[in-house]
C-alpha positions as CSV (number, residue, x, y, z in Angstrom):
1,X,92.2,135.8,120.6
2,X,93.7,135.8,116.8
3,X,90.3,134.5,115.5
4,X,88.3,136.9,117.3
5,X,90.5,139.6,116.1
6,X,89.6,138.4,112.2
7,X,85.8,138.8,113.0
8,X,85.7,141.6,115.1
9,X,85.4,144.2,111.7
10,X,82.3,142.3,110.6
11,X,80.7,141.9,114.1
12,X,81.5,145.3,114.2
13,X,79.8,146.4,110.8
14,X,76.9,143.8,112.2
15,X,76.7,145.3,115.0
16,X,76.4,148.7,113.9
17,X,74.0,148.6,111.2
18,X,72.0,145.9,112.5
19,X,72.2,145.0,116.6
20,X,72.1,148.9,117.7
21,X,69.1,150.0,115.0
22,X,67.4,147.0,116.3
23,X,67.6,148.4,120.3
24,X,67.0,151.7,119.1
25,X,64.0,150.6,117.0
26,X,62.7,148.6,120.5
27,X,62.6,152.0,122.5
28,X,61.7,154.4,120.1
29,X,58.8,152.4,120.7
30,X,58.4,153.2,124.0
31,X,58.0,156.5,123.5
32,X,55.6,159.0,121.8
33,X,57.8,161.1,119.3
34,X,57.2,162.8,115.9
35,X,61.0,162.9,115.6
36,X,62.0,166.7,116.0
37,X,60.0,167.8,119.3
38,X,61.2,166.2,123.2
39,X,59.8,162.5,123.1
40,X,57.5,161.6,125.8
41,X,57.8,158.0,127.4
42,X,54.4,156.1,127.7
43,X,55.3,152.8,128.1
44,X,53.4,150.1,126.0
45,X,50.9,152.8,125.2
46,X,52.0,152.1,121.3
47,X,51.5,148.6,121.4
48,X,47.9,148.5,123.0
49,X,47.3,151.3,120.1
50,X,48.5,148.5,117.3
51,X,45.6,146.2,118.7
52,X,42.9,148.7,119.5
53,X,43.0,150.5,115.9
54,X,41.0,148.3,113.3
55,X,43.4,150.0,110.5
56,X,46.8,148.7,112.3
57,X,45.5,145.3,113.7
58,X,43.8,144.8,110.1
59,X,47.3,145.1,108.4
60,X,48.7,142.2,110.4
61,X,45.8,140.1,109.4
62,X,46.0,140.9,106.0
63,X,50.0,140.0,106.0
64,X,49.2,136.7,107.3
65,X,46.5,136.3,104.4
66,X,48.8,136.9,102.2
67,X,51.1,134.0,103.0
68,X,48.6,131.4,101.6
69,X,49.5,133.2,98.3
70,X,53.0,134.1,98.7
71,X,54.1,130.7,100.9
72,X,51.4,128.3,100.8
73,X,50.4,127.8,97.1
74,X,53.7,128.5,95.7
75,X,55.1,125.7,97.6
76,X,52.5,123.6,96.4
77,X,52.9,124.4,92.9
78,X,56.6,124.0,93.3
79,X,56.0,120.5,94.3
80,X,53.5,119.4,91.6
81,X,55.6,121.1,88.9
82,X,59.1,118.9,90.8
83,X,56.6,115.7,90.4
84,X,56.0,116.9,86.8
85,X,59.7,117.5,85.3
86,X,61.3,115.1,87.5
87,X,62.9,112.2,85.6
88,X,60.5,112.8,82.5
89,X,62.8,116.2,81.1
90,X,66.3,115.4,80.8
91,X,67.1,118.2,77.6
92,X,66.5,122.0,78.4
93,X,66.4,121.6,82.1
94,X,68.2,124.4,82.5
95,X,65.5,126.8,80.1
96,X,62.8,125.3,82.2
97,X,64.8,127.1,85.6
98,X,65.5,129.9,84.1
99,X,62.2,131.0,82.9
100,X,60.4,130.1,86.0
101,X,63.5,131.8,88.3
102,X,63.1,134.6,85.9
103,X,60.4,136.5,88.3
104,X,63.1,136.6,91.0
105,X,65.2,138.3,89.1
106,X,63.3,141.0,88.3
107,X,62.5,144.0,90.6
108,X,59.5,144.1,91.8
109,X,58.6,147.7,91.2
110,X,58.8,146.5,87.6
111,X,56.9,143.1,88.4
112,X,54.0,145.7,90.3
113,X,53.9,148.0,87.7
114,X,53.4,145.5,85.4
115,X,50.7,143.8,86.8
116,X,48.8,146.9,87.7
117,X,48.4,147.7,84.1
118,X,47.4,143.6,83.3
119,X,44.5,144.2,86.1
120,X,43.7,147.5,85.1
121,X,40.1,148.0,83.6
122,X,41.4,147.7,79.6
123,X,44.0,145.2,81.0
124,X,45.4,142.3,79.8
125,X,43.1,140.1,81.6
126,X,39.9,142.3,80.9
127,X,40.7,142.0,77.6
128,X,41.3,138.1,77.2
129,X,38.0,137.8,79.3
130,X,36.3,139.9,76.5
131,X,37.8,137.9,74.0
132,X,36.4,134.2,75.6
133,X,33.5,135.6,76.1
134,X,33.6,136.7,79.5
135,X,33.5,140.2,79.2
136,X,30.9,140.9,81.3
137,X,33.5,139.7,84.6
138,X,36.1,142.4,83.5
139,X,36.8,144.9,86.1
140,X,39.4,147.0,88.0
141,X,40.7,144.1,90.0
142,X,42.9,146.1,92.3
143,X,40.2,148.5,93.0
144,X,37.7,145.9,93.8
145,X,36.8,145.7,97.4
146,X,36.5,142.3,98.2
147,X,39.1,140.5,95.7
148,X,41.7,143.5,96.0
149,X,44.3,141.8,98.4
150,X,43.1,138.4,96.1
151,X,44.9,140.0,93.5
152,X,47.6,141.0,94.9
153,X,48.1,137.7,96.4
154,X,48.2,136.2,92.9
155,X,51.1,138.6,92.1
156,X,53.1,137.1,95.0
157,X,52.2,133.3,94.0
158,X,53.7,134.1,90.4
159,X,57.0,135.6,91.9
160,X,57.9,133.0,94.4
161,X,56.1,129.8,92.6
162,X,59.2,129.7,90.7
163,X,61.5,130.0,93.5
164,X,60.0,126.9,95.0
165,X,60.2,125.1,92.1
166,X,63.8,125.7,91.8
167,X,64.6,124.7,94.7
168,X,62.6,121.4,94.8
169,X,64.3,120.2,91.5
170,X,67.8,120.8,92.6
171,X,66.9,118.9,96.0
172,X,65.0,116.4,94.2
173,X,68.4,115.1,92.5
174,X,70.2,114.5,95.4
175,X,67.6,111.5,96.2
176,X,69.2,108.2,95.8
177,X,67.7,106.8,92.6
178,X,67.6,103.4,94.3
179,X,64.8,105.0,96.8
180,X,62.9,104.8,93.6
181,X,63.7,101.7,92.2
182,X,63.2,99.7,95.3
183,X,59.7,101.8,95.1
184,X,58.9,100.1,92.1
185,X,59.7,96.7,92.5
186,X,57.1,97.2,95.7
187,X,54.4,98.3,93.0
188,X,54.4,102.0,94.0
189,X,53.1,104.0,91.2
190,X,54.5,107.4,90.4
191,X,52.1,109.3,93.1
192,X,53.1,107.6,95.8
193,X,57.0,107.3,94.9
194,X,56.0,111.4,94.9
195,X,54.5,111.2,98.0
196,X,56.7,108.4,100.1
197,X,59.8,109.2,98.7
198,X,60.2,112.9,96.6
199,X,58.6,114.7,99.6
200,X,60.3,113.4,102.5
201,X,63.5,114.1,100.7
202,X,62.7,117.7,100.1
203,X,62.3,117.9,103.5
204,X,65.0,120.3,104.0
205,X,64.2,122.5,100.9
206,X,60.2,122.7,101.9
207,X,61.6,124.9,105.1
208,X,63.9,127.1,103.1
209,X,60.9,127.7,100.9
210,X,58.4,127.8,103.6
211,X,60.6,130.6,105.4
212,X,61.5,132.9,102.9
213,X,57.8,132.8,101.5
214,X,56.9,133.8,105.0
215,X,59.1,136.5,105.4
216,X,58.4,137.8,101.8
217,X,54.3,137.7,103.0
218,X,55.2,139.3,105.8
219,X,57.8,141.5,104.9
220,X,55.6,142.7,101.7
221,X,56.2,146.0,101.0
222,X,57.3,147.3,97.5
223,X,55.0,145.1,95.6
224,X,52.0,146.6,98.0
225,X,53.2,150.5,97.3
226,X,53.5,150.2,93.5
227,X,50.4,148.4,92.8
228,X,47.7,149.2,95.6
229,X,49.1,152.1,97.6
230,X,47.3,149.7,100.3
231,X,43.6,150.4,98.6
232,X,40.7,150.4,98.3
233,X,39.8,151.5,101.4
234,X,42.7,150.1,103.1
235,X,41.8,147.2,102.0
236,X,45.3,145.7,101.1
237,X,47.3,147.7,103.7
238,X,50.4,145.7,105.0
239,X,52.5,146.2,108.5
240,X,55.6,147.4,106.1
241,X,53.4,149.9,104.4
242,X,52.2,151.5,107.5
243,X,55.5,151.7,108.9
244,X,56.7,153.8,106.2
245,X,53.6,155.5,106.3
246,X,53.5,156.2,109.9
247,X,57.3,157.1,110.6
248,X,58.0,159.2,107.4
249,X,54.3,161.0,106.9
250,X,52.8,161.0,109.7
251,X,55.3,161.3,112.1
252,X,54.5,158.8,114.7
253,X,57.7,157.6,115.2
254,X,57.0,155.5,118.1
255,X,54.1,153.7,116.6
256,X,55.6,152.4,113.7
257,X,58.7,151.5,115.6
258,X,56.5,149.4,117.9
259,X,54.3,148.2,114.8
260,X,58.0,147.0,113.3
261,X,58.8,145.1,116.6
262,X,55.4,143.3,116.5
263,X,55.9,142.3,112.8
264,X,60.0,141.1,113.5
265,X,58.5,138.7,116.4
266,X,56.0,137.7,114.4
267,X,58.0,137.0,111.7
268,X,60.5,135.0,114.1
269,X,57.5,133.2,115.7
270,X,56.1,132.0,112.7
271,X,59.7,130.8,111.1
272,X,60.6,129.2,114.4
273,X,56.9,127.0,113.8
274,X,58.0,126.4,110.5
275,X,61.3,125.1,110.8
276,X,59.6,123.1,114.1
277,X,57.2,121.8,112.0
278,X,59.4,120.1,109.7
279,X,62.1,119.1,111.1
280,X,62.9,115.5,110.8
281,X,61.9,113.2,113.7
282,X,64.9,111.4,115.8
């Protein structure tokens, strides 16, 4: 009774600002409400909206797009940069995490803004295209089309590649150096001592960085308002952005709260594959 006593103030605070607005997020979406006029119950009316309207159904796709860029390639990179550094950089280990950890520190309305003006038509990248000679490719990246949510994909990879790569190093040096040794007395060369015995031992770390890569696709919403506004043509539009778009301009209350329910159980469904998916074997 004691113990329960010592967390009842946090599972109160918990409780408060997380359990309740979670319930009361579940049947505001049950209802149809602009959030000053009487609400009007209609069931799961909001939810057959999300997949019957392109613009809503379209934003989940494109937030699970956008995890090959913000879970999937980082991840890789992370890995070939571990295989890189590992046991070949001993001095200025530390300069090499904090320069590629440096993207996590920074916000990303800064990160956004930033790369909104490198993609911009006179651009950092335009311009180094015109200088190899490539000139004739420059464009508005984030206003094209059809490489728009490319783009801002790119952005993500660059934040969280880093991340990955952090995390992959400091796992990689709790393997047993004998793992590697006994490697190469079996004549493994340095790929597959990568593959047979780095990998398997990042187990662990390749879910952390699978997960919060996912959520951060999925969860997308900052980087998405500062850079795209969700243009062209809706064209990069994420489940986060239409919440906020939805509940505090449009006032459709109930159909971004239900929109927010579909994203937090696809978010839960897709970590709970994840962390499935790599668990180790019995």
């Amino acid at each position: 009774m004691k113990a329960f006593l010592y967390v009842l103030p946090a599972a109160a605070v918990y409780g408060f600002f997380v359990i309740w607005p979670a319930f009361s997020t579940g049947y505001y979406s049950l209802l149809k409400w602009d959030g000053i006029s009487p609400a009007t119950w209609i069931g799961v009316g909001n939810y057959a909206k999300i997949l019957q309207d392109s613009l809503l159904f379209g934003s989940i796709l494109h937030a699970l797009y956008l995890i090959i860029f913000f879970s999937f390639i980082p991840i890789v990179i992370g890995l070939i940069m571990t295989g890189l550094l590992l046991g070949r950089v001993k001095r200025g280990m530390t300069f090499f995490r904090v320069v590629y950890f440096l993207p996590q520190v920074l916000p990303l309305v800064a990160v956004g803004i930033t790369w909104r003006w490198m993609y911009s038509q006179d651009g950092l990248l335009n311009q180094i295209l015109s200088v190899i000679g490539l000139g004739h490719f420059a464009e508005a990246w984030l206003g094209n089309y059809n490489l728009a949510l490319v783009a801002l994909g790119l952005i993500g990879t660059w934040c969280l590649s880093g991340l990955c790569m952090m995390l992959f190093l400091s796992g990689a040096q709790k393997i047993d150096p004998a793992l590697y040794e006994a490697a190469t007395l079996d004549g493994a060369g340095v790929l597959r001592q990568f593959t047979h015995v780095t990998i398997p031992g990042l187990r662990g770390e390749i879910t952390i960085a699978g997960v919060i890569t996912t959520i951060a696709a999925l969860a997308s919403f900052d980087l998405v308002f500062v850079t795209t506004d969700g243009g062209p043509a809706n064209q990069t539009t994420v489940p986060g952005l239409l919440v906020y778009r939805l509940a505090f301009s449009e006032g459709q209350i109930g159909t971004a709260s239900a929109l927010a329910i579909v994203l937090t159980v696809l978010v839960i469904t897709i970590v709970g594959l994840i962390r499935f998916l790599t668990k180790e074997k019995p």
